[in-house]
DSSP file (Angstrom, degrees, kcal/mol; ACC not computed):
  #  RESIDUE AA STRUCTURE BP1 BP2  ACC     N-H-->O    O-->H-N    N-H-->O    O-->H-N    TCO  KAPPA ALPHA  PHI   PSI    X-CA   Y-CA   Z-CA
    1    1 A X              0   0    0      0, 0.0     2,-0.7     0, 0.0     0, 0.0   0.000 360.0 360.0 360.0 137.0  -54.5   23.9   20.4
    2    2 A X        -     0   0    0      1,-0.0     2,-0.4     2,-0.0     0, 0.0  -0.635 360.0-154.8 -77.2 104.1  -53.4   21.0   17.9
    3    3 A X        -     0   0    0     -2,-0.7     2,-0.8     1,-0.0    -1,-0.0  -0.437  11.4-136.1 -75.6 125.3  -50.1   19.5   18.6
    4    4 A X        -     0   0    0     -2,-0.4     2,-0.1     2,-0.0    -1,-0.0  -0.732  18.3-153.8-104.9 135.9  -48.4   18.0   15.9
    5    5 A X        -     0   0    0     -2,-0.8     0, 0.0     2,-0.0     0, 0.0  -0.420  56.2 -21.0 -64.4 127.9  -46.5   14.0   16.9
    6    6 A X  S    S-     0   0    0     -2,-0.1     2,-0.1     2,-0.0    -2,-0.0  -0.176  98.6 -36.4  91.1-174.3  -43.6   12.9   14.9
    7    7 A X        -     0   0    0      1,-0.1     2,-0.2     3,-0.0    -2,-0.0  -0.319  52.3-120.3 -83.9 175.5  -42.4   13.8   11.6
    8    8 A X     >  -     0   0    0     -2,-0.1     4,-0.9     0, 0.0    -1,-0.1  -0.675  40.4-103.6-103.8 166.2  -44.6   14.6    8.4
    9    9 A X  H  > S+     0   0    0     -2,-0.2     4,-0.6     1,-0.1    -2,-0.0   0.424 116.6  60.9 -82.6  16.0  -43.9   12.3    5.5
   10   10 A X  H  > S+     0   0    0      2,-0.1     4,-2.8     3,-0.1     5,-0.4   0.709  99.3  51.1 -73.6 -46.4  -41.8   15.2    3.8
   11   11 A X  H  > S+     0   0    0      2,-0.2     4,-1.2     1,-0.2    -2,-0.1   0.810 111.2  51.0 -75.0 -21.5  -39.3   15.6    6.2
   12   12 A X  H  X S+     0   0    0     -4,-0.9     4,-2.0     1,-0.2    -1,-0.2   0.913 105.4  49.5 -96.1 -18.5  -38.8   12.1    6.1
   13   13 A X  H  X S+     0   0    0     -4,-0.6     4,-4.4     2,-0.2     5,-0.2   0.721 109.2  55.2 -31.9 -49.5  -38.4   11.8    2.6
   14   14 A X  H  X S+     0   0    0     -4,-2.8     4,-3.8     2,-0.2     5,-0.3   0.936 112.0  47.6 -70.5 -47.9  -35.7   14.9    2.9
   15   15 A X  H >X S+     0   0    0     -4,-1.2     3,-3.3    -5,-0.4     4,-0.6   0.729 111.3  49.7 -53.8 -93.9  -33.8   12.7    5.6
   16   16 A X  H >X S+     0   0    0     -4,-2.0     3,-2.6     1,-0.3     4,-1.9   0.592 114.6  42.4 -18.9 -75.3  -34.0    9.7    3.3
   17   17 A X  H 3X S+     0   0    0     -4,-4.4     4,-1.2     1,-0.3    -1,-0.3   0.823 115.7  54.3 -50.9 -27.7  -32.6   11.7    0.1
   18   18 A X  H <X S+     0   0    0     -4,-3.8     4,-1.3    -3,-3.3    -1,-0.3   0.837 106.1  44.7 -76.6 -30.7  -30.3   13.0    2.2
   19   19 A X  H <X S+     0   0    0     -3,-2.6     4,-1.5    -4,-0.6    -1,-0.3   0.800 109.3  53.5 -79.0 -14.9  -29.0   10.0    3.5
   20   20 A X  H  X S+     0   0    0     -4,-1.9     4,-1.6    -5,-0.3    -2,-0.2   0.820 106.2  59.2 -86.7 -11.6  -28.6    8.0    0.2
   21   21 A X  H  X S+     0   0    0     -4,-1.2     4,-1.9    -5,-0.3     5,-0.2   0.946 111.2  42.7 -60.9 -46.2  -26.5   11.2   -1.2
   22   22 A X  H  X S+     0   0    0     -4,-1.3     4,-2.2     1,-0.3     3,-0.4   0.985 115.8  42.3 -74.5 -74.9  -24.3   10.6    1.5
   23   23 A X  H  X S+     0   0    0     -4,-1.5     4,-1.8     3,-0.2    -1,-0.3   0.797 103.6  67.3   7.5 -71.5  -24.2    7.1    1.2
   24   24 A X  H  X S+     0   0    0     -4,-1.6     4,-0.7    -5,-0.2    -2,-0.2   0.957 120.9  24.2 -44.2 -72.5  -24.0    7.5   -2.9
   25   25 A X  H  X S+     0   0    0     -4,-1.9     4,-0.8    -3,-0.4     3,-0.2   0.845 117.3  58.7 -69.7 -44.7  -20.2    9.2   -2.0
   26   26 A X  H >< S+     0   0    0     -4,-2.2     3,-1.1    -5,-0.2     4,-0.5   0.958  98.0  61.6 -42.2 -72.5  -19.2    7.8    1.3
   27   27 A X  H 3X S+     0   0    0     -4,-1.8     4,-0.9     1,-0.2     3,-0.3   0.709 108.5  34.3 -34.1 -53.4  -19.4    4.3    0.1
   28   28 A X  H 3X S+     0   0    0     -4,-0.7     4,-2.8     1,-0.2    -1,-0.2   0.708 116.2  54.8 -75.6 -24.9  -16.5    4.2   -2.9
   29   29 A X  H << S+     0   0    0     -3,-1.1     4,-0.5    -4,-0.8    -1,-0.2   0.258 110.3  46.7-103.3   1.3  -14.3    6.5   -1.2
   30   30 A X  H  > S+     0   0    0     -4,-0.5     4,-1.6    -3,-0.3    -2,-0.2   0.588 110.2  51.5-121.1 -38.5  -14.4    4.2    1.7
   31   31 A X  H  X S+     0   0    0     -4,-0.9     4,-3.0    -5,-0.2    -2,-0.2   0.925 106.6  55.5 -86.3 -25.0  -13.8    1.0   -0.4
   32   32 A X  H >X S+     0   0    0     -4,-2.8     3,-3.7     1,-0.2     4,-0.9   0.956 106.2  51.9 -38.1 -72.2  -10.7    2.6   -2.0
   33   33 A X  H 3> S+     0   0    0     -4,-0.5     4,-2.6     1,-0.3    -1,-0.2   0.740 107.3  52.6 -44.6 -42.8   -9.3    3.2    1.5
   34   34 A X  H 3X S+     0   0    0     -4,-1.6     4,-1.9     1,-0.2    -1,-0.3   0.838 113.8  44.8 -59.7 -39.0   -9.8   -0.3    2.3
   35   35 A X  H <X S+     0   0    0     -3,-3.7     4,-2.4    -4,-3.0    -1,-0.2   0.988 109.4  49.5 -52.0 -60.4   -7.9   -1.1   -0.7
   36   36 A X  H  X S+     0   0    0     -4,-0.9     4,-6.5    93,-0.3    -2,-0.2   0.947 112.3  53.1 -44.7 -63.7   -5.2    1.1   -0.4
   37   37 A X  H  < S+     0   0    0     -4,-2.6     4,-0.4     1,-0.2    -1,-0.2   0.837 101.6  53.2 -33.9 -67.5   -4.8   -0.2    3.2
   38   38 A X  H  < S+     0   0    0     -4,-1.9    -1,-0.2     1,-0.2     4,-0.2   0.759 116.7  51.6 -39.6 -45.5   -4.6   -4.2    2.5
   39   39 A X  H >X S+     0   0    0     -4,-2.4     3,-2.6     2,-0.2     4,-0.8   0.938  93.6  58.9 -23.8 -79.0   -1.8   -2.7    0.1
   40   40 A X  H 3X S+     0   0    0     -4,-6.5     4,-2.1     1,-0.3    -2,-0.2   0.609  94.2  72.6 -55.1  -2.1    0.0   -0.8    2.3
   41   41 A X  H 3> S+     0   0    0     -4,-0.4     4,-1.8     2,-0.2    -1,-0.3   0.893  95.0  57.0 -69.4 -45.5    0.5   -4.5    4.3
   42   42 A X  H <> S+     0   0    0     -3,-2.6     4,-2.4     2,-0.3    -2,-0.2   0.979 113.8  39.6 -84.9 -85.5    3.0   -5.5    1.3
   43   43 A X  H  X S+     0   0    0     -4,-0.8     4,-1.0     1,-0.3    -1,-0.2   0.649 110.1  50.6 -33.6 -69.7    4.9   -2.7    2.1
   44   44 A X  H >< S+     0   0    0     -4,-2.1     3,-3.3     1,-0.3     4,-0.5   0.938 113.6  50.2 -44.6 -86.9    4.8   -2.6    5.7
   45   45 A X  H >X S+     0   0    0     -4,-1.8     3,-1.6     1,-0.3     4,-0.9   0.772  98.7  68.2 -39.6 -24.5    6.0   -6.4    5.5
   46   46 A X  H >X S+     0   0    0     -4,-2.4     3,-1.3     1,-0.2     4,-0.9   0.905  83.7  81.6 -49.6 -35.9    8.9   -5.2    2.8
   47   47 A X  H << S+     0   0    0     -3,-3.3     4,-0.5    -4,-1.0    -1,-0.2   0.726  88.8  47.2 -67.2 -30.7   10.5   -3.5    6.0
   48   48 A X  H X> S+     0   0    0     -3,-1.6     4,-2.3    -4,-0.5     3,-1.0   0.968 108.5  54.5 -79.4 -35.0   11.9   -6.5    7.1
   49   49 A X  H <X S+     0   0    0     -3,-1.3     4,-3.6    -4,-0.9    -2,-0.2   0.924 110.0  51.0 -29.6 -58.2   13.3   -7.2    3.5
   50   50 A X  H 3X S+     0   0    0     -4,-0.9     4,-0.9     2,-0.3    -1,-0.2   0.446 104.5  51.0 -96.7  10.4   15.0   -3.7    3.6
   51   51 A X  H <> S+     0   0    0     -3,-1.0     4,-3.2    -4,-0.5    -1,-0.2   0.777 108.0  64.5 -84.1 -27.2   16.8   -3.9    6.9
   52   52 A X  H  X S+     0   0    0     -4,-2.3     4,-1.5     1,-0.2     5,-0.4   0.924 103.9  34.2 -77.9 -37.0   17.9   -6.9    5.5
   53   53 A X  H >X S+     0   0    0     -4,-3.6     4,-3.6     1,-0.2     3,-1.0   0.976 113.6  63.6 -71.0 -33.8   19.9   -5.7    2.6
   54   54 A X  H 3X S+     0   0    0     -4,-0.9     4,-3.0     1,-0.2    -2,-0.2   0.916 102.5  43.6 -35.0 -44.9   21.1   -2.6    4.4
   55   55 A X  H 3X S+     0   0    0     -4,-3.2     4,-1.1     1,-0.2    -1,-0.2   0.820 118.8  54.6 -81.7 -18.2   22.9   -4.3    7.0
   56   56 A X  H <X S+     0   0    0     -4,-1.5     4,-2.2    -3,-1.0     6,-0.5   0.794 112.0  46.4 -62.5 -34.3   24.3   -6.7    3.4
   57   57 A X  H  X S+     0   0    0     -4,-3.6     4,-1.6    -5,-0.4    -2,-0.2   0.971 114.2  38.8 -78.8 -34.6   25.2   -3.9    1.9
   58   58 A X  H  < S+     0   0    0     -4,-3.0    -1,-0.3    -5,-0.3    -2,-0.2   0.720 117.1  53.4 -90.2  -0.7   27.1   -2.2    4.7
   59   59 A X  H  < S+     0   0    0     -4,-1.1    -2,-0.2    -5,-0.2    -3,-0.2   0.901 124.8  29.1 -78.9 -40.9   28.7   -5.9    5.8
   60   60 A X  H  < S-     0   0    0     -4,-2.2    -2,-0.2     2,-0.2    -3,-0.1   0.615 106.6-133.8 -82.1  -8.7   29.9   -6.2    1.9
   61   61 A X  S  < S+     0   0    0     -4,-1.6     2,-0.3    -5,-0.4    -3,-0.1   0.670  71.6  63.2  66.0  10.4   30.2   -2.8    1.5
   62   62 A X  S >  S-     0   0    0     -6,-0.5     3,-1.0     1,-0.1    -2,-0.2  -0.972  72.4-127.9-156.1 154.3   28.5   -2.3   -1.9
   63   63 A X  G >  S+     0   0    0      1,-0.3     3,-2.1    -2,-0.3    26,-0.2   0.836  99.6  70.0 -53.1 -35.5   25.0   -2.8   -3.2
   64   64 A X  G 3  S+     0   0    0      1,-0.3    -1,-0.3    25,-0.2    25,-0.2   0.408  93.7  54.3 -75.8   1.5   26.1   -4.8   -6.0
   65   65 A X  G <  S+     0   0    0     -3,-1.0     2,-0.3    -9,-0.1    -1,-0.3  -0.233  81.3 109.8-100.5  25.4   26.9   -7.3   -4.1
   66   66 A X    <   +     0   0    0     -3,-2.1    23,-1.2     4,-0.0     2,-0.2  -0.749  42.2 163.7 -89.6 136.5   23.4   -7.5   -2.4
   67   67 A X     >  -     0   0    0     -2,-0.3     4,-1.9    21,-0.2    20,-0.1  -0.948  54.8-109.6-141.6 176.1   21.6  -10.7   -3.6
   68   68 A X  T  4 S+     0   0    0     18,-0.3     4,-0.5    -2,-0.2     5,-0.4   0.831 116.5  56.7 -69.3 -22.6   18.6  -12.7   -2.3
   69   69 A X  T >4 S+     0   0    0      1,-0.2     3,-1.1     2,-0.1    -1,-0.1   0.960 111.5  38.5 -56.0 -70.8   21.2  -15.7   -1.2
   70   70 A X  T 34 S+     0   0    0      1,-0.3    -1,-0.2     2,-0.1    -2,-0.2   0.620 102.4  70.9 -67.0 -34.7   23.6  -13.5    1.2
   71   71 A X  T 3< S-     0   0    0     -4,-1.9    -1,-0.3     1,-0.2    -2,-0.1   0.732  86.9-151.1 -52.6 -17.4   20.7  -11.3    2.7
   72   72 A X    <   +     0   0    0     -3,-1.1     2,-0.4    -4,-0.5    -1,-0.2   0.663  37.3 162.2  43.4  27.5   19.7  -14.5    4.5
   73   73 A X        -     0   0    0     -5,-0.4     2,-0.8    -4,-0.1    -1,-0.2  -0.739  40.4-141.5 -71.9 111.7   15.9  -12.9    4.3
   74   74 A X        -     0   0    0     -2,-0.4    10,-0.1    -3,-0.1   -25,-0.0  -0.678  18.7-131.0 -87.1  96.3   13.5  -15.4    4.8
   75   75 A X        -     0   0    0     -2,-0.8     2,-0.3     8,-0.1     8,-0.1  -0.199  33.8-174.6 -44.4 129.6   10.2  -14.2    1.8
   76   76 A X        -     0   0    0      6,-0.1     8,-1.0   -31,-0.1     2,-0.3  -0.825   8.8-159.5 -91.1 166.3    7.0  -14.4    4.1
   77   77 A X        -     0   0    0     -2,-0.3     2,-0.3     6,-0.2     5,-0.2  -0.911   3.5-155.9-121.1 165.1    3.3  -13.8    2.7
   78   78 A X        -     0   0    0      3,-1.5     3,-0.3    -2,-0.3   -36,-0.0  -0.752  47.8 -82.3-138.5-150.9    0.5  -12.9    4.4
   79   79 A X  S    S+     0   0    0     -2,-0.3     3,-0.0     1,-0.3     0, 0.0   0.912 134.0  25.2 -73.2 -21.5   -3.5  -13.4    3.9
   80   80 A X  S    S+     0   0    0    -42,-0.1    17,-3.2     1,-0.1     2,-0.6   0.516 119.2  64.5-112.1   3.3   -2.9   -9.6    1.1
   81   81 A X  B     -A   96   0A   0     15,-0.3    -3,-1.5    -3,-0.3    15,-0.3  -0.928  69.5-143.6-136.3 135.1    0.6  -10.1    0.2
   82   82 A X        -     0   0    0     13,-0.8    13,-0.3    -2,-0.6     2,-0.2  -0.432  56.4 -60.1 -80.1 174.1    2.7  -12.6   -1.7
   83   83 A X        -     0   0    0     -8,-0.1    -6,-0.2    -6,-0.1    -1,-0.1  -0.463  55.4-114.6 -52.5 128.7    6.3  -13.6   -0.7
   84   84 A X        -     0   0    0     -8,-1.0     2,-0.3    -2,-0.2    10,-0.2  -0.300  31.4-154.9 -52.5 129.8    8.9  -10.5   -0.7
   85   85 A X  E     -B   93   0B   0      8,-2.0     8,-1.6   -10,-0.1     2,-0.4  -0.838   1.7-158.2-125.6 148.4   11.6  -11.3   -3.7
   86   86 A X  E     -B   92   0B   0     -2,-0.3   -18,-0.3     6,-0.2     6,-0.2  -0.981  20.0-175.9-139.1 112.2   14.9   -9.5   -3.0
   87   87 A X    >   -     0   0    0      4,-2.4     3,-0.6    -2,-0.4     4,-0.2  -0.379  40.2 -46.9 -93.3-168.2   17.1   -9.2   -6.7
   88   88 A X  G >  S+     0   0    0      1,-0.2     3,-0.8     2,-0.2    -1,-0.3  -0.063 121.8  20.1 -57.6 143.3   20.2   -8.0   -7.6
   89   89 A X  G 3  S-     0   0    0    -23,-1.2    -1,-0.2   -26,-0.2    20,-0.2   0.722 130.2 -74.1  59.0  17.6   21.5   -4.5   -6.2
   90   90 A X  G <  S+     0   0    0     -3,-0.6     2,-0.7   -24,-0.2    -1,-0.2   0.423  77.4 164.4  76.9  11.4   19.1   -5.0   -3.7
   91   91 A X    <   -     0   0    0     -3,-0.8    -4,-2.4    -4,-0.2     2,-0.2  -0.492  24.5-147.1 -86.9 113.8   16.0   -4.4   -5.1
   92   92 A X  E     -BC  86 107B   0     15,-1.9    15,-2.0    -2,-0.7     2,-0.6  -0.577   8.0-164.9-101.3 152.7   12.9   -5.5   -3.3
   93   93 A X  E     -BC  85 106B   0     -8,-1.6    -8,-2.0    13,-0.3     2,-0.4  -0.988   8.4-179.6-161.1  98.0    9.8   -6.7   -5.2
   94   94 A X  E     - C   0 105B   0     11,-2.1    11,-1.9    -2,-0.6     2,-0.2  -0.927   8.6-161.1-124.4 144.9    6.4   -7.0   -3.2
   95   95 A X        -     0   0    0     -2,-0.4   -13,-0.8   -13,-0.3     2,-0.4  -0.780  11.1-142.7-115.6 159.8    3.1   -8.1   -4.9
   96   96 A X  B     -A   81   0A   0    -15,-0.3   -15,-0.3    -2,-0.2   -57,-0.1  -0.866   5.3-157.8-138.2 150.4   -0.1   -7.5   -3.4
   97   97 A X        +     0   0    0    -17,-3.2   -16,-0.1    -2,-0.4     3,-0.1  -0.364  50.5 122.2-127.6  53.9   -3.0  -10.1   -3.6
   98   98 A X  S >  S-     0   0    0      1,-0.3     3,-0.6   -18,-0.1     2,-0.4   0.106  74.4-122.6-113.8  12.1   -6.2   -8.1   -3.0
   99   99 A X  G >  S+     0   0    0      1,-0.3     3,-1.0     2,-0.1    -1,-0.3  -0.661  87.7  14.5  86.0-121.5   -7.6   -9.4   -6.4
  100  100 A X  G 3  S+     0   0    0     -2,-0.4    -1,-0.3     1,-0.3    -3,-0.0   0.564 132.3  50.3 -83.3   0.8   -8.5   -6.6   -8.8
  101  101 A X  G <  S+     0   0    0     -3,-0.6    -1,-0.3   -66,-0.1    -2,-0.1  -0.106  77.7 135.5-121.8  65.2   -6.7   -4.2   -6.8
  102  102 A X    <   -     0   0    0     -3,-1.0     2,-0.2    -5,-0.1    -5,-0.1  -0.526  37.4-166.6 -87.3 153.0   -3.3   -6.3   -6.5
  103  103 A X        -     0   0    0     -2,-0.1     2,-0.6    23,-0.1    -2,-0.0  -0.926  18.2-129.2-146.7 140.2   -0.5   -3.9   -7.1
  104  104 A X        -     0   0    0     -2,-0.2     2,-0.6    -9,-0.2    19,-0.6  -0.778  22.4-172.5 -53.1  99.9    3.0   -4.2   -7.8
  105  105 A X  E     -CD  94 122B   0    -11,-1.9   -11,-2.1    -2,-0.6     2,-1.4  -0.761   3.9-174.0-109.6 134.5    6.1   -2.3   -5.7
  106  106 A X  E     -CD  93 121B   0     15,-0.8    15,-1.7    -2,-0.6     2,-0.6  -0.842   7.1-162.8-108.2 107.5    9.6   -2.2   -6.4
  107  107 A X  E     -CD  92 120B   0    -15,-2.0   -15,-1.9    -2,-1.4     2,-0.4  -0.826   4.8-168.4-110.4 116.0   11.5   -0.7   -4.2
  108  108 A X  E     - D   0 119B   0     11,-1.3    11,-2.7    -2,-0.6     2,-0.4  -0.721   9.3-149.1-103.7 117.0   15.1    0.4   -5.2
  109  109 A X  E     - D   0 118B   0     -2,-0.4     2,-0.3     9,-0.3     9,-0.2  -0.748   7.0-165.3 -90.4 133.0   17.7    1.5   -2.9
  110  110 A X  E     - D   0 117B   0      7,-3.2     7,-2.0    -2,-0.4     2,-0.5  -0.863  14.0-137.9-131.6 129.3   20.3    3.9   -3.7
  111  111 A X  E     + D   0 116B   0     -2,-0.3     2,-0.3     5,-0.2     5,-0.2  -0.717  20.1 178.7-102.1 139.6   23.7    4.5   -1.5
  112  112 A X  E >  S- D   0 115B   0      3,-2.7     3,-4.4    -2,-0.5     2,-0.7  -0.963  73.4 -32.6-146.9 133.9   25.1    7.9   -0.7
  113  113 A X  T 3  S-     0   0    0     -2,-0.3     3,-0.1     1,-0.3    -2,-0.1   0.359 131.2 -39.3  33.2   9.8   27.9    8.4    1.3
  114  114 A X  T 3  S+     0   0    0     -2,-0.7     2,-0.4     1,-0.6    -1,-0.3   0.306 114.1 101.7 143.0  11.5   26.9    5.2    3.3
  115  115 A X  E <   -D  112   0B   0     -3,-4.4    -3,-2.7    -5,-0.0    -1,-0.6  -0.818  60.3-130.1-103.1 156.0   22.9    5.6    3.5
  116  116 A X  E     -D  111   0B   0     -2,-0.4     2,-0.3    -5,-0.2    -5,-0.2  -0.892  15.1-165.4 -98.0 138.0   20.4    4.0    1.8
  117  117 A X  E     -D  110   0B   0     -7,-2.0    -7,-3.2    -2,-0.4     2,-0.5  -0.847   9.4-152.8-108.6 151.3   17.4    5.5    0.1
  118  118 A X  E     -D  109   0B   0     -2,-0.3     2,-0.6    -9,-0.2    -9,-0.3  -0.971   8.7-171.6-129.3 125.1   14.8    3.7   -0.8
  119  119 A X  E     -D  108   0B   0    -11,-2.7   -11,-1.3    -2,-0.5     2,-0.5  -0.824  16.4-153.7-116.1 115.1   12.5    5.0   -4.0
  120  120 A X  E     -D  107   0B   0     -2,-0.6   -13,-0.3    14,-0.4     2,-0.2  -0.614  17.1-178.2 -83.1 139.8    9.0    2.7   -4.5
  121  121 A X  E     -D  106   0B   0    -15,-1.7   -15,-0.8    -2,-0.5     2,-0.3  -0.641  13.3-153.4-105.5 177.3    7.7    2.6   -7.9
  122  122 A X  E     -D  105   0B   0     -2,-0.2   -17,-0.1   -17,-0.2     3,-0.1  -0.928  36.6 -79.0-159.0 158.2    4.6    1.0   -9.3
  123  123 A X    >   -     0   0    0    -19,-0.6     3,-0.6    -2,-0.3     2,-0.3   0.074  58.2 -98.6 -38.8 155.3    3.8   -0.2  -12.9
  124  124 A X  T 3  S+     0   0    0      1,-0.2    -1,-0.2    -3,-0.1    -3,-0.0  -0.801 112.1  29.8 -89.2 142.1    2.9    2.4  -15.1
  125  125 A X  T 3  S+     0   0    0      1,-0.3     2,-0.3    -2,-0.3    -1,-0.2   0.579  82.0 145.6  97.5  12.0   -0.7    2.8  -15.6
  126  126 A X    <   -     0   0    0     -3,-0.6    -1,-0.3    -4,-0.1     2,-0.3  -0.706  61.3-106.2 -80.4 150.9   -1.5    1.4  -11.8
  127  127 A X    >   -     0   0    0     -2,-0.3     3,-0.6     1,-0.1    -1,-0.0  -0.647  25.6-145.1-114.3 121.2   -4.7    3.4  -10.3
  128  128 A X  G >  S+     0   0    0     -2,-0.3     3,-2.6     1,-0.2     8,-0.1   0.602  92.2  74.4 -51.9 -39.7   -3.2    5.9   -7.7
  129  129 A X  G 3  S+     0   0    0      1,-0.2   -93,-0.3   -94,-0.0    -1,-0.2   0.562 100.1  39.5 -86.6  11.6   -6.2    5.5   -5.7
  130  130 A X  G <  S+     0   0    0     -3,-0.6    -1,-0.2   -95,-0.1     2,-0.2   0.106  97.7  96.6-135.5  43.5   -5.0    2.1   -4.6
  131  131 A X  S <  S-     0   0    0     -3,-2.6     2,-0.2     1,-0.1   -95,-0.1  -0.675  81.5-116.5-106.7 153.1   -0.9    3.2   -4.2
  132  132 A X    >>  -     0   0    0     -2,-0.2     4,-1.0     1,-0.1     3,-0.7  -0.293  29.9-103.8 -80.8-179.9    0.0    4.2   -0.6
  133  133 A X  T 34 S+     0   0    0      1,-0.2    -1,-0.1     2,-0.2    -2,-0.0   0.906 121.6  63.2 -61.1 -51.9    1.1    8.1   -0.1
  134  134 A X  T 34 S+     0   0    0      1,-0.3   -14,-0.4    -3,-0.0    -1,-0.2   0.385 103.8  37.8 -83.7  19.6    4.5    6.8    0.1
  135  135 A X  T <4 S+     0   0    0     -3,-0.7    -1,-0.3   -16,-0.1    -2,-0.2   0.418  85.3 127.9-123.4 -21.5    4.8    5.2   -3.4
  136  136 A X     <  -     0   0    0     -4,-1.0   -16,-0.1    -8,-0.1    -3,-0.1  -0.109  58.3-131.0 -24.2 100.6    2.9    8.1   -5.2
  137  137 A X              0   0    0      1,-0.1    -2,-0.1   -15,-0.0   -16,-0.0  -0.053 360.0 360.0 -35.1 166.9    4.8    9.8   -8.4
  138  138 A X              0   0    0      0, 0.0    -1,-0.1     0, 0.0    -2,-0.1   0.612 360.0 360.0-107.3 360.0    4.5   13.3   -7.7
């Protein structure tokens, strides 16, 4: 009886198509996330920004009277993120430096009955697919 060795050259052809489909989709959906991520650095560095005006706001006891001076919050950058700007009323301002998918967040904090909430925005017209979950409109 004749054994057949190997593959045929069909089957490897089907593998082949099959892998460059996969490939075809995998690839973009894989450099968004990498975007998104480098992003989500700005953010993550804001955190120290936004302890810092809480604990201004509850030592002066109002938001309006948050500024970049009094927070004593020292802006870092890192290798995706420009320096953290802290304005008036507390409102922190992070830039992202990934090139064409740099993104702008502002995040504005709002006092209720002596907590802060923090709501991120982005620019109108910003590509979603390179905003973190937690600055998505809804």
């Amino acid at each position: 009886m004749n054994r057949q060795h190997g593959f045929t050259l069909i089957e490897l052809m089907i593998v082949l198509a099959i892998l460059g489909i996969l490939s075809a989709i995998a690839l973009p959906l894989y450099l968004d996330y990498a975007a998104r991520t480098k992003n989500s650095e700005c953010l993550n560095i804001a955190a120290g920004a936004k302890l810092s005006v809480a604990e201004t706001a509850q030592d002066r006891g109002s938001l309006s009277l948050v500024t970049a001076t009094n927070t004593g919050y020292a802006p870092s950058a890192s290798e995706y993120c420009a320096p953290i700007a802290i304005g008036a009323n507390g409102v922190i301002t992070a830039r992202t430096t990934t090139g064409s998918g740099s993104v702008t967040f502002t995040l504005r904090p709002t006092s209720n009955q002596g907590r802060l909430s923090w709501t991120c925005s982005v620019p109108a017209g910003t590509s979603q697919v390179l905003v973190p979950a937690e600055c998505r409109g809804p």
